[in-house]
N, C-alpha and C positions, 0 to 999 in steps of 0.2 A: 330235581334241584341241580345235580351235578350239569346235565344239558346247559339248564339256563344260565347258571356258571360263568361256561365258554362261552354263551352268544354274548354276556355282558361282555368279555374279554377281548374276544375275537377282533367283534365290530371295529370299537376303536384302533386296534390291530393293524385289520387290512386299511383302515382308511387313511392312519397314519401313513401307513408303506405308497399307496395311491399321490398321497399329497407330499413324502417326501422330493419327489426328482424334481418339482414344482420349485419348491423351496431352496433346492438345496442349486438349483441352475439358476437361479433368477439371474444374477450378473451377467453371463450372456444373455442367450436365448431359451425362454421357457416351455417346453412343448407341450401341445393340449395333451389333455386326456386320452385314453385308447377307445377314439367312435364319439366321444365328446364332440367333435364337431364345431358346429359354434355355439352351442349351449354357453347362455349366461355364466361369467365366469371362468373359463376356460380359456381365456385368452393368452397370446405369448407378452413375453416378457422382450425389450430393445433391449440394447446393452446399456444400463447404466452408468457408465463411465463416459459416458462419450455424448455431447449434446445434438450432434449431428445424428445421432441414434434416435434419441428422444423426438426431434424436432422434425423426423420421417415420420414417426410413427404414428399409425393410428388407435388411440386408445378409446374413442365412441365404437366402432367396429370391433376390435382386441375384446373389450369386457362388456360391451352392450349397456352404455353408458350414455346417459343423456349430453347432448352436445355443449351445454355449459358448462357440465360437470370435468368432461373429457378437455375442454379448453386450460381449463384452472389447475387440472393435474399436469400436463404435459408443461407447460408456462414453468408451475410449482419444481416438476421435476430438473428443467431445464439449470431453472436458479441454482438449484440446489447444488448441481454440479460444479456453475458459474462460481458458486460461493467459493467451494472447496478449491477452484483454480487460484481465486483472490489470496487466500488465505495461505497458500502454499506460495506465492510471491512473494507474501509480505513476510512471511517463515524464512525462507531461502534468502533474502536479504541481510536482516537480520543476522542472521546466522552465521555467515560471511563477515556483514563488516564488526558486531561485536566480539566474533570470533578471533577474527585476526585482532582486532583491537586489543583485546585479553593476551592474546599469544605475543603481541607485540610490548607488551608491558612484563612479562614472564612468566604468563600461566602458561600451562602444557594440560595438555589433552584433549579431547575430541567433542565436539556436543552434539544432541540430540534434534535441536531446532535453535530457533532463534530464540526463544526463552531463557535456555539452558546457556547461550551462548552469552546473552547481555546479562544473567548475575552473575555470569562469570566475570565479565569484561567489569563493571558494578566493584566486583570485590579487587579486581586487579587495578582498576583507578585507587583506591581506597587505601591498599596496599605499597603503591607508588606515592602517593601525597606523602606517607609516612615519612617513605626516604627524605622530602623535601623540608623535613622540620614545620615544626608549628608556629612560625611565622612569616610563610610563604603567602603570599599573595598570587590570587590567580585571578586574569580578568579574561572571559571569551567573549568574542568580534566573531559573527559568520550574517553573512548575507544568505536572507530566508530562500529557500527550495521552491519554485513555483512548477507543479506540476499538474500535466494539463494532459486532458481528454480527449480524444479525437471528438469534434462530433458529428461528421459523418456516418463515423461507427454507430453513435448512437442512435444515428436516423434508421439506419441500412438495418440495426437490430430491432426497433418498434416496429418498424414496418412489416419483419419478416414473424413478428411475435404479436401481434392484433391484428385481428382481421381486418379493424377499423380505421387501422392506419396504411394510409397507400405508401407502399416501398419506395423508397426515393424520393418521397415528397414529403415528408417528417416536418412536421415546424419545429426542429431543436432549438434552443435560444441559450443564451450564456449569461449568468448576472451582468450587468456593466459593468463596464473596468477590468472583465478579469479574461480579456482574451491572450492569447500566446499564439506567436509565428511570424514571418517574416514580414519585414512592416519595411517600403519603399520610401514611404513619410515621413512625418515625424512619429518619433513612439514617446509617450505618456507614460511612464511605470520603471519598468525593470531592463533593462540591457545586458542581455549574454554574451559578449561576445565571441565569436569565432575567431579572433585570434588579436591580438593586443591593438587598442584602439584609442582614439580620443574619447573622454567622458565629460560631460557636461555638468556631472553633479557630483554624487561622492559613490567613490570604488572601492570594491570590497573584492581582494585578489593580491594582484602586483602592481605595482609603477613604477616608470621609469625615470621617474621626477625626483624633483621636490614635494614633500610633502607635509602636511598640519594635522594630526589625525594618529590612532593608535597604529602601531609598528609591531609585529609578533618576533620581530629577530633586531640586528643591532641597529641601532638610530645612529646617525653621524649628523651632527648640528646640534640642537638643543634637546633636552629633554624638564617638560614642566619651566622652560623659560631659562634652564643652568644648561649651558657649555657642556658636552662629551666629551671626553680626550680625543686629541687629535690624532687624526690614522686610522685606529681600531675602532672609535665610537663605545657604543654600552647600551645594554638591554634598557628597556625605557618601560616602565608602569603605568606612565601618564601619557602625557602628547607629548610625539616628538615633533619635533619642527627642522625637517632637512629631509637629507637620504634613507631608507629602510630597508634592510638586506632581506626580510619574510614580506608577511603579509601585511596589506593594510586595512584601514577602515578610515578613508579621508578623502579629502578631497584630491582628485589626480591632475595637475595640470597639464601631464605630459600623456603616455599612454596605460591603459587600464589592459593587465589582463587576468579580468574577472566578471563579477555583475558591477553594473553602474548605475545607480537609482538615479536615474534624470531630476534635476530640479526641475528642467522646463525642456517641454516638448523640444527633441533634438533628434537626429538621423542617428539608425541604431542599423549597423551592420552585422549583427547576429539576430541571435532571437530575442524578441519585444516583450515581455511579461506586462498589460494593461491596455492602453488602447494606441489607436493609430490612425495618423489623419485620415490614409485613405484604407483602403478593404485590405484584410490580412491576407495569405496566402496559407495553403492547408492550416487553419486557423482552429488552435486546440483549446478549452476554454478549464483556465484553474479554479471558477469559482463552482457556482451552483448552477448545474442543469437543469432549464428548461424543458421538462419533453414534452411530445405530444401530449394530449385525455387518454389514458390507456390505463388496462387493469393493472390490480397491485403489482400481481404474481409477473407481468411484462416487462412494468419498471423495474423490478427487484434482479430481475434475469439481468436484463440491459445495462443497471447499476454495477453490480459487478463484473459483469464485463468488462465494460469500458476503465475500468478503475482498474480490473486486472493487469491492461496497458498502457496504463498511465507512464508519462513521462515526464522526468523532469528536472529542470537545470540545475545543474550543479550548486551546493553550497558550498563557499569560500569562507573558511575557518582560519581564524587568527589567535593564537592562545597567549598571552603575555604572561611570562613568570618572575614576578620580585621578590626578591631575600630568601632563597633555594638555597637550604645547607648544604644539598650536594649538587654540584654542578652540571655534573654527567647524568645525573636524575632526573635533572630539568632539564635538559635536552631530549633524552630519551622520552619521558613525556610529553613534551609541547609535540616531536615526532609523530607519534602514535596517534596522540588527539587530533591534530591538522590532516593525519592522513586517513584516518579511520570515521572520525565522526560526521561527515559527510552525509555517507550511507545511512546511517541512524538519523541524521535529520529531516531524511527524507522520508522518512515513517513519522516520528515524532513531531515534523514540524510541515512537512510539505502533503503529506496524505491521511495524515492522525483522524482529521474533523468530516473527511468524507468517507472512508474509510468504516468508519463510527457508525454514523449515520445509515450507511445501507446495511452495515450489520445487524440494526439496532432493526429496519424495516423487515430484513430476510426473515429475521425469526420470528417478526409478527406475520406473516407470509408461509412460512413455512408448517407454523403452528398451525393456522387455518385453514390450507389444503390437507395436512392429517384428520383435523378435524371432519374435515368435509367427508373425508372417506369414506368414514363409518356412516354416513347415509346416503354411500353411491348403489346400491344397489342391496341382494340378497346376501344372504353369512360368506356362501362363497364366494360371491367376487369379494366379497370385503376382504377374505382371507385373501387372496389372491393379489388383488393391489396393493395390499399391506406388504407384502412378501417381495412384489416387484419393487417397489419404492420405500421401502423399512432403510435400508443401507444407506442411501443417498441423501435422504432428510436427516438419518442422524450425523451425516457425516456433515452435511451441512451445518446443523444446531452446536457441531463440535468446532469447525472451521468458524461459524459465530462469536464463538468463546476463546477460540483461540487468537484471531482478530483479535479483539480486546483487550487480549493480557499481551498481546506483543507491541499493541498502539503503549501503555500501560509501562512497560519493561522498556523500552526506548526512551520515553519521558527520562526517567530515573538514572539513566544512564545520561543522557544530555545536562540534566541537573547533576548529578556528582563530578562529570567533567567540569562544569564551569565555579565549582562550589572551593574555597577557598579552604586549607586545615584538610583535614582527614576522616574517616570514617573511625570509630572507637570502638 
């Protein structure tokens, strides 16, 4: 009795201790077994942190894995990193501009990401309207964030991530209308400019004009059709019609330095947000990507990628505040707002709906190659691949979720900026 005891005991014993250093190294390099060999299962482990790791490696040979199956993990593992890169961009932004946002309205202290930082920012908006009395009027003016994808990246990434797709020859495609880059033509859409220019339609930034159109600082001429005092002018709620010391939202006769929404196709000296008579120049595309026919697990990699390094033009914020009990309040707010909320609209408004969307794919993607695992093979490799890729897929399915609540937490903060009265 007592023998058989220990063998029940033992067993599991030694074989834990075998499988610990397996386990316990996966993040680098995993080393086979002692004489293992290449017995099923025993394979090493890349570093999963790193997709150049993953994307050497071979995992049909590593765990004796059929070559479709070995395709769709590597692919899977790759994404899964790509995710966590996403997410940690859009965290780190975040985090920054509703942090300072918050610090700039009189919250003190430190945060944890970008969540932590915009209910901050959220309660420090909330807390400021207070000061302005309850019957301040707040109207916000910003010209929307167009940000845009290389998609070369995306070719240079399907090709090097399907086999099916020849490198360098990618058919990417861009919805129409939504290309970005420098346009010799006429541009169709959005006008960034690089540095103050004529606009053809209406400007959202500065001007050097006259202007018809919301003012976020003192109007000089009319306001709503009455006379300003002469000299100093006066904050304006409605349309001004003259000079404007902040920002605008109007038509520019003179020079624009911000976006310019073209009425009609006109020469655009920065960058072009929509189309262009003739061919763009490294041409980034803001709407919906085309890619190639490739596997889930390829696009989902490539998706976040490329959105990883997304770029994109500045939003031009205008905040108007009427009948502010305290005057120094309303300064220091409209401040904070105009120079903060930029950043958050470029989650919120400029990458919220793509952003979403590969999230929402990743973790249909990432769920299916877990899935898939558990009939790659014998108990041990299943242990064993579970072990090398357990950390990255959940960090993925976490970067997911986090994604979400930071697309989520932006919103609410771009709506409390623009929301008149106060939080209760």
């Amino acid at each position: 009795m007592i023998r058989k005891f220990w063998r029940r005991v033992t067993g599991p014993i030694v074989f834990a201790g075998l499988s610990a250093p397996f386990i316990m190294n996966c993040g680098g390099k995993m080393p086979g077994l002692p004489g293992g060999g290449g017995m099923p299962g025993m394979g090493n482990c890349p570093d999963m942190a790193k997709v150049e790791a993953i994307d050497s490696f071979d995992f049909e040979k590593e765990f004796k894995l059929k070559a479709d199956v070995a395709v769709k993990l590597k692919a899977g593992a790759a994404a899964a990193v790509e995710m966590k890169e996403l997410s940690d961009k859009i965290d780190g932004e975040l985090k920054t501009a509703c942090g300072n946002l918050a610090h700039d309205l009189g919250a003190t202290g430190d945060y944890t990401g970008g969540q932590d930082a915009c209910k901050a920012a959220e309660k420090a908006i909330g807390d400021a309207k207070a000061k302005l009395g309850g019957s301040v009027s707040i109207k916000l003016d910003f010209s929307e964030p167009h940000c845009g994808v290389e998609m070369s990246a995306y070719a240079d990434c399907s090709g090097h991530c399907d086999a099916t797709v020849t490198p360098g020859k990618a058919d990417v495609k861009c919805e129409p209308g939504k290309l970005q880059g420098q346009c010799s033509g006429a541009c169709h859409g959005d006008c960034e400019a690089s540095a103050a220019a004529a606009c053809s339609g209406e400007c959202t930034g500065s001007c050097d004009a006259e202007i018809k159109g919301s003012c976020s600082g003192t109007c000089q001429g009319k306001c709503d059709g009455k006379a300003t005092p002469a000299g100093g002018g006066a904050q304006c709620g409605g349309t001004c019609e003259g000079k404007c010391s902040g920002n605008v939202k109007a038509e520019c006769k003179g020079k624009c330095g911000g976006s310019c929404h073209m009425k009609a196709e006109a020469s655009c000296s920065g960058t072009c947000s929509g189309s262009c008579s003739v061919e763009m120049q490294a041409p980034k595309c803001t709407g919906t990507v085309e890619p190639p026919k490739m596997s889930a697990e390829c696009k989902a990699k490539c998706d976040a990628k490329v959105q990883a390094k997304a770029e994109c033009t500045p939003p031009h914020v205008a905040l108007r505040i009427t009948g502010a009990a305290d005057a120094k309040a309303s300064l220091v707010f409209q401040s904070a707002i105009e120079k903060n909320l930029p950043g958050i609209l470029n989650v919120s408004i400029g990458m919220a709906k793509h952003v979403t969307e590969v999230a929402g794919n990743m973790e249909v993607v990432i769920q299916g190659v877990q899935a898939g695992i558990q009939g790659a093979g014998d108990p041990m490799t299943v242990g064993r691949l579970t072990a090398c890729v357990g950390a990255p897929f959940k960090g993925a399915l976490d970067a997911v979720a986090n994604v979400k609540a930071n697309v989520n937490v932006s919103v609410n903060v771009q709506a409390s900026a623009s929301a008149s009265g106060h939080a209760g």
